[in-house]
DRENVO-784164 format. One record per residue (C-alpha): x, y, z. Coordinates in steps of 0.05 Angstrom, whole numbers, plus 5000, padded with zeros to 4 digits. Example, Ala and Ser with C-alpha at 12.3 -4.5 7.8 and 13.67 -1.06 7.14 Angstrom:
BEGIN
524649105156/527349795143/
***
This chain:
BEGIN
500452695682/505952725738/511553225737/516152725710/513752825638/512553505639/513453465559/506253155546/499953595545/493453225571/487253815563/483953935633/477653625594/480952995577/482852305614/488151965601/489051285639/494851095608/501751135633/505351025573/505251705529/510851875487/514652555501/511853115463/504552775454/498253245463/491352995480/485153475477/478253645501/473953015519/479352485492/479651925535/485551345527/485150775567/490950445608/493349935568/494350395506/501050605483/502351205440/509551425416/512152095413/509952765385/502352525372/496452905362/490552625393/484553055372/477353215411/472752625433/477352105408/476351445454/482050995448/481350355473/487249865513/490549465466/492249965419/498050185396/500550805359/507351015336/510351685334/507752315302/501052065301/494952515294/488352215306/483052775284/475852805326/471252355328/474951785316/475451105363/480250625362/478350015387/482549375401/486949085358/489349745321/496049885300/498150515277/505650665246/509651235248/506851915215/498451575205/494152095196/486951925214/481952335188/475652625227/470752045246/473451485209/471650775233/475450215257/471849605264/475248895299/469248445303/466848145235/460847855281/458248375330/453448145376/451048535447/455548345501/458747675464/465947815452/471247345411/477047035440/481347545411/480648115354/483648085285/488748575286/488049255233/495049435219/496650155180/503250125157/508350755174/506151525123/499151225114/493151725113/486051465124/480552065090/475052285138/469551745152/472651135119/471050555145/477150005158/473749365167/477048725216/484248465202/485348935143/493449185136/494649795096/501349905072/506550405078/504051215054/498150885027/491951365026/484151145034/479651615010/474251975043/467551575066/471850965027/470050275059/476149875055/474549115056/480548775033/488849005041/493149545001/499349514979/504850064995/503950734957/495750494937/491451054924/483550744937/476851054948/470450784939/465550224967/468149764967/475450154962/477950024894/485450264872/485650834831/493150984824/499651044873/502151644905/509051974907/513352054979/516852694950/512353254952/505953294978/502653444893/507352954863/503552254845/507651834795/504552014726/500651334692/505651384629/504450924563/509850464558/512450794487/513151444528/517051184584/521850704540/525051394510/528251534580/527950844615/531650224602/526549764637/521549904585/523149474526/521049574458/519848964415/519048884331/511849024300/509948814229/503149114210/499548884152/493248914120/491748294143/493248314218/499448534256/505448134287/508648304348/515747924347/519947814414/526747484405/528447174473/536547284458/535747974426/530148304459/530148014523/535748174582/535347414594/532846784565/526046584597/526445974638/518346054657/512846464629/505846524659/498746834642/495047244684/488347434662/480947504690/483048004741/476248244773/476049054773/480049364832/484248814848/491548814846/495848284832/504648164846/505848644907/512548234920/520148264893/524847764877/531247614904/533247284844/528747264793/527847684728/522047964707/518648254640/511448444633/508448434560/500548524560/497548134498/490848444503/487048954536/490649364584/494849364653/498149894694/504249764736/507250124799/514850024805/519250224858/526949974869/527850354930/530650984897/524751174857/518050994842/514351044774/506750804749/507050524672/500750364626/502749744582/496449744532/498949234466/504648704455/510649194424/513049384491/514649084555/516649244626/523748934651/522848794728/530448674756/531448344822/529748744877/524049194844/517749154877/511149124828/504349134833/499349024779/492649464778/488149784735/487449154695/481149254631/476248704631/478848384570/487048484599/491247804590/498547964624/504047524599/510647454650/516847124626/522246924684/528846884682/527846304744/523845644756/519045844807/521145894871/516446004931/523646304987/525246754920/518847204936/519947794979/512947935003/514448425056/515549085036/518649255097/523348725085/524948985014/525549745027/531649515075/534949065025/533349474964/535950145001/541449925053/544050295101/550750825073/
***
């Protein structure tokens, strides 16, 4: 590189074609970047990474050996890439017939990708999610997901406080000691069977305007990953069982609901996602709104600035 950014370190073994580098970027031993690529400050591009032209990376990247990025890659701020993993951007591969353009992979800012995962075409990972090693992720995640596996299943949600802190999968009778979202609703158990009793005015923070089912949920899907702008939410699982990931921009929390005495109050604003769901699980959702297609903040981008403004 010329003298005018003296801050980035290019390896006398590397080749790096591309004029935009952030400041404070270091590229290694037998990495080569093409010219259209652009990498933001403070990155860490590793040994015999190839990286190809329209790429882009954001700052404090590291990109660990053996890994290419081909076209159509878009890494946030703070991705860690592990050793070798895959990127692929052609669903149809054939020798020397390219598409008219590539479905984009987009991994969203905090996101870690384990050592030889495999990402395949037009897959977005969300924000400080984390793919497991050799995992082969076929379809999206949703902020905070946990998933190994082939195909990558979720298997919980991490924590962005400390690096051993993962939000602990409480039952719902735990968590409604301390927590005023989980509600707690009147049992009568008899001989004969049980009743589980919610009364809309008493037990509910709102009267229902709308109530759905969701149920059949094939293993390692998730369902919700959206908030409402209006809209109340409470969770109640009738049978089998369904874990929950909340976070309302302060704090985030994982809940088990597993029977029909206790529910989970989702306030405007609170992002949920559904996962873990049992093969017999049957989720029942009562709104406090007719449904409304603008209410649904899908984006969690989009949330995390209206959930947390700025002081």
């Amino acid at each position: 590189m010329s003298d005018a950014t003296p801050s980035i370190f290019v390896h006398p073994n590397g080749l790096c074609e591309s004029a935009e580098i952030g400041e404070g970027t270091r590229i290694w031993a037998f990495a080569h970047i093409l010219p259209g690529a652009r990498i933001g400050d403070d990155c860490n591009i590793c040994d015999h990474v190839f990286i190809e032209n329209d790429v882009r990376l954001g700052s404090r990247v590291t990109v660990k050996s053996g890994v290419q990025l081909w076209d159509g890659v878009e890494l946030g701020d703070d991705v860690f890439v592990g050793p070798n993993a895959s990127f692929t951007n052609d669903p149809f591969p054939r020798s020397r017939a390219w598409p008219d353009s590539f479905p984009r992979i987009r991994v969203a800012n905090g996101a870690s990708i384990g050592a030889n995962a495999t990402i395949l075409p037009g897959i977005h990972i969300g924000e400080r999610a984390m793919v497991g090693a050799g995992a082969v992720v076929t379809k999206d995640l949703p902020p905070y997901a946990i998933a190994v596996g082939n195909p990558a299943r979720v298997i919980g949600f991490a924590s962005d406080k400390e690096r051993t802190d993962t939000p602990a999968e409480r039952s719902a009778a735990a968590l409604a000691e301390d927590d005023p979202r989980l509600l707690s609703f009147h049992e009568v158990a008899e001989k004969r069977g049980s009743l589980a009793v919610i009364d809309f005015a008493a037990d509910l923070p709102f009267v229902p305007k709308r109530s759905f089912l969701v149920y059949g949920v094939p293993g390692g899907e998730t369902r919700g990953n959206h908030a409402h702008r209006r809209c109340e939410q409470v969770l109640v699982v009738v049978a089998g069982r369904v874990s929950v990931f909340v976070d309302d921009g302060r704090q985030r929390f994982s809940v088990t609901l597993d029977g029909p005495t206790h529910g989970l109050h989702l306030p405007v604003l609170h992002w949920g996602t559904q996962w873990g769901h049992s093969d017999d699980a049957i989720l029942q959702v009562f709104a406090s709104e007719p449904y409304d297609r603008s209410d649904y903040i899908t984006s969690y981008a989009e949330f995390r600035a209206l959930a947390t403004p700025p002081r």
